[in-house]
Backbone bond lengths (Angstrom), bond angles and torsions (degrees), N, CA, C in turn:
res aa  C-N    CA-C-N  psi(-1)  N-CA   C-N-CA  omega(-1)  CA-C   N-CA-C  phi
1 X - - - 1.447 - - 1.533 111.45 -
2 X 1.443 123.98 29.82 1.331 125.60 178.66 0.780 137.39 -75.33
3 X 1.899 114.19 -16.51 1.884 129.38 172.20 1.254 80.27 -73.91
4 X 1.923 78.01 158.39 1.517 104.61 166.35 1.065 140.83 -74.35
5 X 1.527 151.33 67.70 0.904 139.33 -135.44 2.225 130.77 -81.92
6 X 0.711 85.08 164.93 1.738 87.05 -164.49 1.823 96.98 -82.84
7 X 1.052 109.55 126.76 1.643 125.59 179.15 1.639 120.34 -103.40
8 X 1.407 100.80 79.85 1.746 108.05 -167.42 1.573 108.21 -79.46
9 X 1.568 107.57 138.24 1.564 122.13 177.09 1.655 124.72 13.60
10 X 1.439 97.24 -54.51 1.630 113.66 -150.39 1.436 80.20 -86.39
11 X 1.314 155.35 -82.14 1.489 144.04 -173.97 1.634 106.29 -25.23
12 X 0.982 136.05 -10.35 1.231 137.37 162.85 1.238 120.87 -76.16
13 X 1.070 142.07 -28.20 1.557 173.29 -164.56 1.769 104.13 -39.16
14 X 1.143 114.98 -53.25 1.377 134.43 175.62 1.651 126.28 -82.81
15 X 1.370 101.57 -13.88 1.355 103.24 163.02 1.601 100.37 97.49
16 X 1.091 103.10 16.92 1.802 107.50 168.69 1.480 126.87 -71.18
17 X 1.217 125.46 136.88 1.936 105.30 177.76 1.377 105.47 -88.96
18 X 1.092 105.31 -176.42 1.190 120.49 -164.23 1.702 103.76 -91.04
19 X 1.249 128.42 -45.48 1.386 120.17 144.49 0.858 136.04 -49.99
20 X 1.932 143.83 -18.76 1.357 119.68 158.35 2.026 100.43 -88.78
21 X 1.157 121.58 -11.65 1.572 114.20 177.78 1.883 95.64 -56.81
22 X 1.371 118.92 -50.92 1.292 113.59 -171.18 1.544 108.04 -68.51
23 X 1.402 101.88 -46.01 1.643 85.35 -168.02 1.750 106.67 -62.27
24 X 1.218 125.06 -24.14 1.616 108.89 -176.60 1.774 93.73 -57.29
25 X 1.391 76.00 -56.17 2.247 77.69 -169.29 1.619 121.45 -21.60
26 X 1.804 88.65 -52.90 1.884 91.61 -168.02 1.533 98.81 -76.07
27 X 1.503 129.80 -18.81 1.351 116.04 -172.25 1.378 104.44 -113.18
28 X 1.121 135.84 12.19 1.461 139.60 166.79 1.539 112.01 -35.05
29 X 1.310 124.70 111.91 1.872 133.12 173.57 1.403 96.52 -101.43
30 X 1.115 141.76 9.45 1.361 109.10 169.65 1.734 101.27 -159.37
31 X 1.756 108.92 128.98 1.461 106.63 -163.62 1.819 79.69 -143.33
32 X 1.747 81.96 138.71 1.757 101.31 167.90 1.637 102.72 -127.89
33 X 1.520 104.66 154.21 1.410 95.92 151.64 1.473 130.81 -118.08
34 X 1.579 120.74 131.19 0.963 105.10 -169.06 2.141 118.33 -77.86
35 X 1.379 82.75 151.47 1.939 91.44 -175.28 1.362 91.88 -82.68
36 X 1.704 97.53 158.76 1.799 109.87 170.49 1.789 94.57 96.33
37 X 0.548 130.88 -88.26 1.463 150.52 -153.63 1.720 104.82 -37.83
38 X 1.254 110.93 143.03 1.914 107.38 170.58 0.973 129.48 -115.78
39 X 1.405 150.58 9.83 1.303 88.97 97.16 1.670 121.27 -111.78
40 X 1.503 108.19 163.65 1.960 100.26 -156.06 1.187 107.42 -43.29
41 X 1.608 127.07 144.60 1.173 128.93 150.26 1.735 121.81 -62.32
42 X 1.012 111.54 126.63 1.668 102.33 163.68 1.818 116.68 -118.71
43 X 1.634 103.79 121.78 0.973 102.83 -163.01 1.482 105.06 -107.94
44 X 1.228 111.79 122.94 1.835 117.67 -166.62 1.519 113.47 -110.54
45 X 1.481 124.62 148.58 1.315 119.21 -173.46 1.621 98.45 -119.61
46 X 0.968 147.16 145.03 1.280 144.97 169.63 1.980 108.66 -165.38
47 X 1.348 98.59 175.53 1.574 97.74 -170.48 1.578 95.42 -107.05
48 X 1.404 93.20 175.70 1.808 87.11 -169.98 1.580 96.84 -146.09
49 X 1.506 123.43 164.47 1.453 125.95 -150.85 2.044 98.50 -26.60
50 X 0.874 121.50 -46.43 1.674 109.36 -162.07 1.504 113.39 -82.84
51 X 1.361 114.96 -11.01 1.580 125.11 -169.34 1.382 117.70 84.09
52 X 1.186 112.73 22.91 1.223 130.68 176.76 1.656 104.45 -89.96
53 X 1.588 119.36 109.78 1.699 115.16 166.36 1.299 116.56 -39.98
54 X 1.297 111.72 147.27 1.877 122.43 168.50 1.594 96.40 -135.80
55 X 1.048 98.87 157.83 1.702 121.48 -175.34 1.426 111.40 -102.58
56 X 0.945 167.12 152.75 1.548 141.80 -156.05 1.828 96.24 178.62
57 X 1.144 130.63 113.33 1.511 152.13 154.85 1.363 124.02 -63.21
58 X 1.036 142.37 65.77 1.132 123.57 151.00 1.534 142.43 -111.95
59 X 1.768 125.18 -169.23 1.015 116.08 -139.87 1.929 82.72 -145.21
60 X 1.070 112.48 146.54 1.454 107.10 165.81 1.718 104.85 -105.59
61 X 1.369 112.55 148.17 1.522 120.98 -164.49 1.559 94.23 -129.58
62 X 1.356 110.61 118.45 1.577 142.48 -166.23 1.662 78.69 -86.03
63 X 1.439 133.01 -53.23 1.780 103.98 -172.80 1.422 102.96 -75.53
64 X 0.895 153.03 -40.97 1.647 149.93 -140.32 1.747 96.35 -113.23
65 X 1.319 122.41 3.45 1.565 126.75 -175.62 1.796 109.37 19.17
66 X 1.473 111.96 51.04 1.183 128.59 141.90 1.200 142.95 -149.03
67 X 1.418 131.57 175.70 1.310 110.18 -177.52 1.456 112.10 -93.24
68 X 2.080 129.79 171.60 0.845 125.13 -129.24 1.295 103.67 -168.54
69 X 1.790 118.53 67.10 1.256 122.01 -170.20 1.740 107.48 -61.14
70 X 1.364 89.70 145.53 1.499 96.17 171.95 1.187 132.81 -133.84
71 X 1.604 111.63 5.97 1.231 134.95 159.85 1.511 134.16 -147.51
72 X 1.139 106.23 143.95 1.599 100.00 -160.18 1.818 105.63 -142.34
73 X 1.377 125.63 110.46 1.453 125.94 149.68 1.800 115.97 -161.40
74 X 1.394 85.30 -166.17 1.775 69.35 -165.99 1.076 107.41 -76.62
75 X 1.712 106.71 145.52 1.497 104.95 149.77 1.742 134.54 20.78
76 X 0.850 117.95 117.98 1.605 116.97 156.32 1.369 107.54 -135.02
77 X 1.567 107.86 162.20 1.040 120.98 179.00 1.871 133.71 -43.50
78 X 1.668 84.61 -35.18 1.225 98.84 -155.37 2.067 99.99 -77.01
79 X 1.842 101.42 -24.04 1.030 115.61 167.68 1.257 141.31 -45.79
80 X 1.975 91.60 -55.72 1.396 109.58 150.04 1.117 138.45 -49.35
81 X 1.183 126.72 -31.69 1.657 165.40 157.18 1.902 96.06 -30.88
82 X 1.301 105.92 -82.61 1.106 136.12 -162.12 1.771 108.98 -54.37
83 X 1.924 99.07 -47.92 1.481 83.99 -168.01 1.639 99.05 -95.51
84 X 1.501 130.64 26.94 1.158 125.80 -163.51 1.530 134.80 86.63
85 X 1.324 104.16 0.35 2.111 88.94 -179.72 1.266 96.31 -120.90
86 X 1.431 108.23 58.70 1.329 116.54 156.62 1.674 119.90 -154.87
């Protein structure tokens, strides 16, 4: 997950900046992918400027050959749940 990825509107939603959305990204420890979905979801947990977890969605995009968060807030349980540290 080391490209930079592109941070569209709706990851904004929660009132996140755009510098802690990246910093979870580049420091993200724990990534699942979700099944079902077209294209896969990957759902990442990482801390962001304060060390506070964020939950983070994204999608890799075959035209734009990057990836392409599309959601962004903290942590929830159910997140934790999902990628295992819970």
């Amino acid at each position: 997950m080391l490209s930079k990825p592109l941070v569209v509107r709706h990851a904004y939603k929660h009132g996140l900046s755009k510098r802690d959305i990246l910093h979870a990204w580049k420091n993200a420890y724990v990534e699942t992918v979700r099944s079902g979905p077209y294209p896969p979801q990957h759902v990442l947990i990482g801390p962001d400027t304060a060390g506070r977890d964020l939950q983070l969605l994204a999608v890799w995009n075959d035209d734009l050959q990057r990836w392409v968060i599309f959601h962004a807030m903290p942590a929830t349980r159910k997140a934790k749940r999902e990628t295992g540290l819970m």
